[in-house]
C-alpha positions, 0 to 999 in steps of 0.5 A: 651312919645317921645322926639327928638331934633334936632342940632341947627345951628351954626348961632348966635340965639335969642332963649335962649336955643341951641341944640348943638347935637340931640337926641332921648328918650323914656319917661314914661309919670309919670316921666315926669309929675313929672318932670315938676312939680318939676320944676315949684315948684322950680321956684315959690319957688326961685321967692317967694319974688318976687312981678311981675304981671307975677309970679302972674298970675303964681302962681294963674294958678298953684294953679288952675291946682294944684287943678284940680279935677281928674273928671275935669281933666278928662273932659278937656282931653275928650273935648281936643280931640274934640279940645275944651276948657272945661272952654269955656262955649259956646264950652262944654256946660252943655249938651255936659258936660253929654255926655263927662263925662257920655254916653260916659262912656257907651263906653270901653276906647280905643274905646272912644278915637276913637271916640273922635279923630273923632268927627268933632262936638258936635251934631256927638258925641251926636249922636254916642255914644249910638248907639255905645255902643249898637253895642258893647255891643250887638256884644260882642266885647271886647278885643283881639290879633289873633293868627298870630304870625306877626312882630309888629310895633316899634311905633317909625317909621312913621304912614305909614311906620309901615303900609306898613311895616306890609302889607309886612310881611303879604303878605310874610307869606301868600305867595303872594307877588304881585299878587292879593289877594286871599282875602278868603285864607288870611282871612284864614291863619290869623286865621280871617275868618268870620272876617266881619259883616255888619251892617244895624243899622251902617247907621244912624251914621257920615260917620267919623266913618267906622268900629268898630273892636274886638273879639266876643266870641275868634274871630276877629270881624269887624262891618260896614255899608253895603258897595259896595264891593271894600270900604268894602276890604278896610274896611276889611284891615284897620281893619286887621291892628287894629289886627295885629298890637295889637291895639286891645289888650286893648278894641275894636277900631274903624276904622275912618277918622280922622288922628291919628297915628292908623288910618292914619297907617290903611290906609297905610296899607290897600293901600300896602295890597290890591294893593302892589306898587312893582305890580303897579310899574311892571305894568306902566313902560310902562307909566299911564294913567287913562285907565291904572289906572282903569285897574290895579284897576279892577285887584287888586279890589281897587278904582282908588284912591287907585292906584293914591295915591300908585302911587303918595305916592311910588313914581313910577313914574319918576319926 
């Protein structure tokens, strides 16, 4: 667990509390909860004799969280990631309830958890999670970390920082720094050939939900629906960075739309892989435009997008 704290400003505040220094800490997350728990122990416990409609409603709340069963607290953290709220019977209905705490048990935890994060409705997670498991279990991923021996993200920096990050180190041991990737040759010197599978049962799941990424029998294995050649690359690097980075370390993961901190870093990274800034900036000092932005796709077999958002994201162009 993270915590940061910021220095507050020397201008007189109602807030009750001021920082007058900030700070960084790294927590394990039991000590925090025991922490807080202690904590509001010793409040209720200074405040027994007295009688207040607040400290009531104190009280009664933390008797009911005190009592949580571990299976419920179990369903409010699964409908929590989908953004609900377990005790709201028209948002985890009885149905949803079964899907939340038993098909979805058909699923290893991490890929679970992503799954959850992308979950843009309760029809979506119903719908995905037997599929999902048959692929899993039908292609034998579990988990894994390849063999490239690559530095790691701290897990401290920015999503996408730690993503270009690890697109250099790459390119830098496969000795490409800015050209073209010579996509066959870098599969290769990271020990994940054959890392790509399409799959024609992958299309009838939510477009959310991209590629599911592991290892098959001691091999890297990344499963897709049949995709145009450009998306699938990228596909292919997001995955990479899943591997690279160790995320898979635990349980297959899933490569998704939605904006966690895994996610939002494989996008990064695939964008800094496949299409490195330092080769776009060389390639528009003479100015962009969208004949330009389409040339340097065609080059770097990426979509125009790709280029536009490295553009906007490095700042390569002059304000």
């Amino acid at each position: 667990m993270i915590v940061e704290w910021r220095a507050d400003d020397p201008l007189p505040s109602r807030r009750p509390v001021s920082f007058v220094a900030g700070g960084y800490a790294e927590l394990e997350p039991g000590a925090v909860e025991r922490a807080f728990t202690e904590f509001v122990d010793l409040i209720l416990e200074r405040a027994r004799d007295l009688d207040h409609p607040d400290l009531s409603a104190l009280r009664a709340d933390w008797m009911a969280i005190t009592a949580t069963t571990k299976a419920e607290l179990e369903l409010c953290k699964r409908a929590a990631q989908m953004g609900l709220d377990a005790y709201d019977c028209d948002q985890v209905s009885p149905n949803l309830e079964v899907v939340l705490m038993g098909e979805l048990d058909k699923l290893p935890p991490p890929t679970r958890g992503d799954l959850l994060d992308a979950a843009v409705r309760t029809a979506f997670l119903a719908s995905s999670v037997s599929l999902l498991a048959d692929e899993v279990t039908a292609s034998g991923l579990e988990a894994g970390v390849p063999g490239a021996s690559l530095p790691r993200p701290s897990g401290n920096g920015r999503a996408h920082e730690e993503g270009y990050a690890l697109a250099r180190a790459v390119r830098s041991h496969i000795g490409q720094p800015a050209e073209p990737l010579d996509w066959d040759a870098a599969l290769g010197s990271l020990g994940c050939e054959g890392l790509h599978a399409s799959r024609a049962q992958w299309t009838p799941l939510h477009t959310n939900l991209k590629a599911a990424i592991g290892f098959s029998q001691g091999s890297p294995r990344l499963l897709t629906r049949p995709a145009k050649l450009r998306s699938e690359r990228f596909l292919v690097a997001r995955g990479l960075f899943a591997l690279l980075s160790h995320a898979t370390s635990n349980g297959p993961r899933l490569i998704t739309s939605a904006g966690t901190r895994l996610q939002a870093a494989s996008r990064a990274f695939a964008a800094e892989l496949l299409a490195p800034s330092v080769a776009i900036r060389a390639r528009i000092r003479d100015g962009l435009d969208e004949d330009r932005i389409d040339e340097i796709a065609e080059e770097f077999m990426v979509a125009p997008t790709v280029i536009e958002h490295q553009v906007a994201n490095h700042r390569l162009l002059p304000d």
